[in-house]
PAVEX-900818 format. One record per residue (C-alpha): x, y, z. Coordinates in steps of 0.001 Angstrom, whole numbers, plus 500000, padded with zeros to 6 digits. Layout:
N
XYZ;...
! end
This chain:
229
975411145572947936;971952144094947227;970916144835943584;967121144910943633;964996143858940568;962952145668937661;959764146951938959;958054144637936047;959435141403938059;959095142550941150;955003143355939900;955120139841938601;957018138547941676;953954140374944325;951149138926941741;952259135393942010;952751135773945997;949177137415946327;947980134464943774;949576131743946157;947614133513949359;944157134030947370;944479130121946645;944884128855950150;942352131199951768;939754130510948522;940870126197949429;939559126841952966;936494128814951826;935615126265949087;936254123519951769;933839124775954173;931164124995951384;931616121103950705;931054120438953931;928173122357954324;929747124662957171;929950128582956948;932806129308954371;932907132811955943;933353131577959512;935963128938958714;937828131585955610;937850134834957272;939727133973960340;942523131935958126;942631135082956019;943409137596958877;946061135023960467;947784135037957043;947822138506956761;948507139363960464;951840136376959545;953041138074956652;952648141246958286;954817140659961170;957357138784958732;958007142193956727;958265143938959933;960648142082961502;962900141696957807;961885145762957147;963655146708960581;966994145044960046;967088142674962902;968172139764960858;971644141762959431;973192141762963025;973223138192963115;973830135535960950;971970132641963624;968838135345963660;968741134364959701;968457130447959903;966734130593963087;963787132930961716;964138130930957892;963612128105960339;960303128976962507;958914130467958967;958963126852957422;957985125481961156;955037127433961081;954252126286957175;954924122527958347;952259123197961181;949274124836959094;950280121648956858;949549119040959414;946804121097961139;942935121358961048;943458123573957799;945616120980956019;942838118642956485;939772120939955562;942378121682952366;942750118179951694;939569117975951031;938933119848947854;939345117740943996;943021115671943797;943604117722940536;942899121221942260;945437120317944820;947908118856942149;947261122424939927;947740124701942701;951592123424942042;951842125105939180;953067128778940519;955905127058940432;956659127610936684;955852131638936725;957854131987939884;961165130277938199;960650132660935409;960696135233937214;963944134126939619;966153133461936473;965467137015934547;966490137961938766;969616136167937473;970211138245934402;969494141748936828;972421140188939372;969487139849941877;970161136185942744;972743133159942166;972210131405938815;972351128316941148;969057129295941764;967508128689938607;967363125666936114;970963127456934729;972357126521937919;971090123716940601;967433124539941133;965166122769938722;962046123319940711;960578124839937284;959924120595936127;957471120712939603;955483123617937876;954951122035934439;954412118510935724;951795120017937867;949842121720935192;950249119018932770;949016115868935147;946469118128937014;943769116808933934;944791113445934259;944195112871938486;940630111440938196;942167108954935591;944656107191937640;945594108027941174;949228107323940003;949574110292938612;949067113244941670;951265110888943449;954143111128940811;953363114683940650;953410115192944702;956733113174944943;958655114836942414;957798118268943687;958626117537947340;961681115862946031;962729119424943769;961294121499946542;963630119686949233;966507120638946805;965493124359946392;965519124544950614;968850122909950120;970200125091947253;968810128179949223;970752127645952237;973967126723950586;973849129868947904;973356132577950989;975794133807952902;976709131171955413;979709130072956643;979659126466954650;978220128070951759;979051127829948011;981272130659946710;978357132326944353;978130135542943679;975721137547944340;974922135890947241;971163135100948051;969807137795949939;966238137868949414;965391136973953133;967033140534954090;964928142811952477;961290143420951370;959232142314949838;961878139635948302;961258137657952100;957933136617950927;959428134177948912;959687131749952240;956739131946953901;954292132331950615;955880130728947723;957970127702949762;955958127913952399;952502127748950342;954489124727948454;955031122623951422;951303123357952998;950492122008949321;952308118809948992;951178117837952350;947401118770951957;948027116235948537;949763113842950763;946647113869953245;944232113438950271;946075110735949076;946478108427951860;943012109454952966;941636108073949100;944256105031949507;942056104094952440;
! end
Protein backbone atom coordinates (compact mmCIF):
# COMPACT_ATOMS: atom_id res chain seq x y z
CA UNK A 1 0.00 0.00 0.00
CA UNK A 2 1.12 3.54 -0.93
CA UNK A 3 1.74 5.62 2.26
CA UNK A 4 1.10 9.22 1.24
CA UNK A 5 2.96 12.19 2.88
CA UNK A 6 2.18 14.98 5.62
CA UNK A 7 0.04 17.60 4.19
CA UNK A 8 3.04 20.16 5.28
CA UNK A 9 5.38 18.30 2.54
CA UNK A 10 3.06 17.66 0.25
CA UNK A 11 2.23 21.92 0.59
CA UNK A 12 5.95 22.28 0.26
CA UNK A 13 6.18 19.56 -2.45
CA UNK A 14 3.02 21.64 -4.79
CA UNK A 15 4.95 25.13 -3.91
CA UNK A 16 8.21 24.06 -5.34
CA UNK A 17 6.35 22.38 -8.50
CA UNK A 18 4.22 25.65 -9.04
CA UNK A 19 7.73 27.62 -8.40
CA UNK A 20 9.48 25.43 -11.18
CA UNK A 21 6.32 26.30 -13.73
CA UNK A 22 6.14 30.18 -12.71
CA UNK A 23 10.02 30.17 -13.65
CA UNK A 24 9.83 28.75 -17.12
CA UNK A 25 6.70 30.63 -18.20
CA UNK A 26 8.23 34.10 -16.37
CA UNK A 27 11.94 32.85 -18.68
CA UNK A 28 9.76 33.01 -21.82
CA UNK A 29 7.98 36.24 -20.82
CA UNK A 30 11.25 37.96 -19.76
CA UNK A 31 12.77 36.59 -23.07
CA UNK A 32 10.32 38.14 -25.27
CA UNK A 33 10.84 41.53 -23.47
CA UNK A 34 14.71 41.38 -24.41
CA UNK A 35 13.95 40.95 -27.63
CA UNK A 36 11.63 43.54 -27.93
CA UNK A 37 8.64 41.13 -29.00
CA UNK A 38 5.21 40.93 -27.10
CA UNK A 39 5.99 38.97 -23.80
CA UNK A 40 2.20 38.33 -23.65
CA UNK A 41 1.97 36.85 -27.15
CA UNK A 42 5.06 34.66 -26.88
CA UNK A 43 4.16 33.77 -22.57
CA UNK A 44 0.56 33.18 -22.63
CA UNK A 45 0.40 30.48 -25.16
CA UNK A 46 3.53 28.52 -23.35
CA UNK A 47 1.53 29.00 -20.17
CA UNK A 48 -1.77 27.34 -21.38
CA UNK A 49 0.32 24.38 -23.13
CA UNK A 50 1.91 23.78 -19.70
CA UNK A 51 -1.11 23.76 -17.98
CA UNK A 52 -3.26 21.96 -20.65
CA UNK A 53 0.30 19.13 -20.22
CA UNK A 54 0.08 18.83 -16.68
CA UNK A 55 -3.50 18.64 -16.86
CA UNK A 56 -3.80 15.71 -19.03
CA UNK A 57 -0.76 14.07 -17.03
CA UNK A 58 -2.96 13.99 -13.68
CA UNK A 59 -5.78 12.74 -15.65
CA UNK A 60 -4.37 10.03 -17.16
CA UNK A 61 -2.23 9.01 -13.52
CA UNK A 62 -5.80 10.09 -11.50
CA UNK A 63 -7.76 7.35 -13.61
CA UNK A 64 -5.55 4.36 -12.96
CA UNK A 65 -4.53 3.46 -16.41
CA UNK A 66 -0.92 3.10 -15.58
CA UNK A 67 -1.66 0.18 -12.57
CA UNK A 68 -2.86 -2.38 -15.27
CA UNK A 69 0.34 -2.36 -16.85
CA UNK A 70 3.70 -2.23 -15.93
CA UNK A 71 4.99 -1.21 -19.97
CA UNK A 72 2.07 1.71 -19.69
CA UNK A 73 4.51 3.02 -16.70
CA UNK A 74 7.94 3.31 -18.61
CA UNK A 75 6.30 3.98 -21.76
CA UNK A 76 4.29 7.16 -20.38
CA UNK A 77 7.68 8.02 -17.81
CA UNK A 78 9.19 7.84 -21.27
CA UNK A 79 7.06 10.32 -23.66
CA UNK A 80 6.91 12.68 -20.33
CA UNK A 81 10.80 13.18 -20.51
CA UNK A 82 10.42 13.00 -24.58
CA UNK A 83 8.26 15.80 -24.48
CA UNK A 84 10.73 17.75 -21.79
CA UNK A 85 13.77 16.83 -24.21
CA UNK A 86 11.65 18.50 -27.10
CA UNK A 87 10.56 21.94 -25.39
CA UNK A 88 14.48 21.72 -24.53
CA UNK A 89 15.72 21.70 -28.04
CA UNK A 90 12.78 23.75 -29.40
CA UNK A 91 12.01 27.46 -30.24
CA UNK A 92 11.37 27.90 -26.35
CA UNK A 93 14.74 26.44 -25.33
CA UNK A 94 16.27 28.99 -27.46
CA UNK A 95 14.11 32.14 -26.51
CA UNK A 96 15.09 30.61 -22.73
CA UNK A 97 18.58 30.53 -23.53
CA UNK A 98 18.57 33.77 -23.89
CA UNK A 99 18.04 35.30 -20.52
CA UNK A 100 21.54 36.12 -17.95
CA UNK A 101 24.03 32.72 -17.68
CA UNK A 102 23.55 33.11 -13.83
CA UNK A 103 19.59 33.19 -14.03
CA UNK A 104 19.76 30.01 -15.96
CA UNK A 105 22.51 28.50 -13.60
CA UNK A 106 20.06 29.71 -10.34
CA UNK A 107 16.97 28.37 -11.65
CA UNK A 108 18.95 24.93 -10.60
CA UNK A 109 18.60 25.52 -7.34
CA UNK A 110 14.91 23.87 -6.62
CA UNK A 111 16.92 21.23 -6.52
CA UNK A 112 18.02 21.64 -2.84
CA UNK A 113 14.23 22.31 -1.39
CA UNK A 114 12.95 19.44 -3.44
CA UNK A 115 15.66 16.83 -1.82
CA UNK A 116 14.53 18.12 1.46
CA UNK A 117 11.49 17.48 1.00
CA UNK A 118 12.01 13.68 -0.69
CA UNK A 119 14.18 12.54 2.35
CA UNK A 120 11.62 13.70 5.34
CA UNK A 121 9.24 11.43 2.35
CA UNK A 122 11.83 8.88 3.55
CA UNK A 123 11.26 9.20 7.24
CA UNK A 124 7.02 9.08 6.43
CA UNK A 125 7.84 5.55 4.35
CA UNK A 126 6.73 7.60 1.25
CA UNK A 127 9.80 6.76 -0.87
CA UNK A 128 13.15 4.54 -0.96
CA UNK A 129 15.99 6.10 1.07
CA UNK A 130 17.89 5.32 -2.22
CA UNK A 131 16.28 8.25 -3.22
CA UNK A 132 17.85 10.70 -1.16
CA UNK A 133 21.56 11.65 -0.31
CA UNK A 134 21.01 8.60 2.60
CA UNK A 135 20.80 6.33 -0.18
CA UNK A 136 22.09 6.78 -4.03
CA UNK A 137 20.60 10.09 -5.12
CA UNK A 138 22.83 13.01 -4.38
CA UNK A 139 21.09 15.37 -6.70
CA UNK A 140 20.86 17.78 -3.48
CA UNK A 141 25.07 18.84 -4.45
CA UNK A 142 23.23 20.12 -8.06
CA UNK A 143 20.99 22.48 -5.87
CA UNK A 144 23.71 24.06 -3.70
CA UNK A 145 26.32 24.25 -6.45
CA UNK A 146 23.72 26.07 -8.37
CA UNK A 147 22.96 28.70 -5.85
CA UNK A 148 26.43 29.10 -4.78
CA UNK A 149 28.16 29.62 -8.50
CA UNK A 150 25.00 31.44 -9.84
CA UNK A 151 27.02 34.97 -8.45
CA UNK A 152 30.09 33.96 -9.88
CA UNK A 153 28.85 33.26 -13.95
CA UNK A 154 29.74 36.78 -15.25
CA UNK A 155 33.25 36.15 -13.63
CA UNK A 156 34.40 33.20 -15.49
CA UNK A 157 32.37 31.21 -17.95
CA UNK A 158 34.00 28.12 -16.26
CA UNK A 159 31.92 28.15 -13.71
CA UNK A 160 27.95 27.65 -15.25
CA UNK A 161 29.70 25.06 -17.20
CA UNK A 162 30.95 23.12 -14.04
CA UNK A 163 27.68 23.84 -12.61
CA UNK A 164 25.62 22.55 -15.89
CA UNK A 165 27.83 19.36 -16.07
CA UNK A 166 27.61 18.26 -12.66
CA UNK A 167 23.87 18.62 -12.55
CA UNK A 168 23.20 16.74 -15.80
CA UNK A 169 25.68 14.26 -14.56
CA UNK A 170 23.51 13.87 -10.81
CA UNK A 171 20.31 14.36 -12.72
CA UNK A 172 21.23 11.35 -15.20
CA UNK A 173 21.75 9.33 -11.92
CA UNK A 174 18.39 10.34 -10.27
CA UNK A 175 16.55 9.04 -13.84
CA UNK A 176 18.72 6.05 -13.21
CA UNK A 177 18.07 5.58 -9.45
CA UNK A 178 14.29 6.25 -10.22
CA UNK A 179 13.86 3.50 -12.54
CA UNK A 180 15.82 0.95 -10.64
CA UNK A 181 14.02 1.81 -7.02
CA UNK A 182 10.26 1.30 -8.68
CA UNK A 183 8.74 -1.63 -9.17
CA UNK A 184 10.27 -3.21 -12.21
CA UNK A 185 11.21 -6.42 -12.94
CA UNK A 186 15.27 -5.70 -12.75
CA UNK A 187 14.75 -3.48 -9.96
CA UNK A 188 16.58 -3.13 -6.59
CA UNK A 189 14.85 -4.91 -3.67
CA UNK A 190 13.85 -1.45 -1.71
CA UNK A 191 11.17 -1.10 0.18
CA UNK A 192 8.75 0.96 -0.19
CA UNK A 193 8.98 0.87 -3.62
CA UNK A 194 8.83 4.22 -5.66
CA UNK A 195 5.44 4.89 -6.51
CA UNK A 196 5.06 8.45 -6.98
CA UNK A 197 4.27 8.15 -10.81
CA UNK A 198 0.90 6.22 -9.69
CA UNK A 199 -0.83 8.67 -7.89
CA UNK A 200 -1.47 12.46 -7.65
CA UNK A 201 -0.16 14.91 -7.34
CA UNK A 202 3.27 12.90 -6.43
CA UNK A 203 3.46 12.38 -10.72
CA UNK A 204 4.39 15.93 -11.03
CA UNK A 205 7.61 15.16 -9.92
CA UNK A 206 8.53 13.96 -13.76
CA UNK A 207 7.26 16.26 -15.90
CA UNK A 208 7.86 19.58 -13.54
CA UNK A 209 10.70 18.97 -11.29
CA UNK A 210 12.93 16.43 -13.78
CA UNK A 211 11.40 17.54 -16.51
CA UNK A 212 11.86 21.46 -15.72
CA UNK A 213 15.64 20.20 -14.83
CA UNK A 214 16.45 18.82 -18.15
CA UNK A 215 14.61 21.88 -20.19
CA UNK A 216 17.18 23.80 -17.79
CA UNK A 217 20.47 22.23 -18.38
CA UNK A 218 19.86 22.31 -22.00
CA UNK A 219 18.62 26.01 -22.27
CA UNK A 220 22.36 26.50 -20.21
CA UNK A 221 23.90 24.22 -22.69
CA UNK A 222 22.44 26.44 -25.66
CA UNK A 223 23.66 29.65 -23.91
CA UNK A 224 26.85 28.31 -23.52
CA UNK A 225 27.90 27.13 -26.80
CA UNK A 226 26.02 30.07 -28.25
CA UNK A 227 28.61 32.58 -25.85
CA UNK A 228 31.58 30.03 -26.79
CA UNK A 229 30.95 31.25 -30.31
Amino acid sequence: MFQGASLASLLVFLAICAAVVAAFVWGVWASARRESVSPRRRALPVAIGTILWLTAILLVVGSGWLEEDQRRVLLFAAVMNAVSLGIGLSPIGRWLSDLPLAALVAFQGFRLPLELVLHSWVAQGVIPATMTWSGRNWDIISGVLALAAAPFCRRSIIVPWIANGAGLVLLANVMRVAILSSPVSLGWPVTPKLELIYHVPYALIIPVCIGGALIGHIALTRALLRRGR
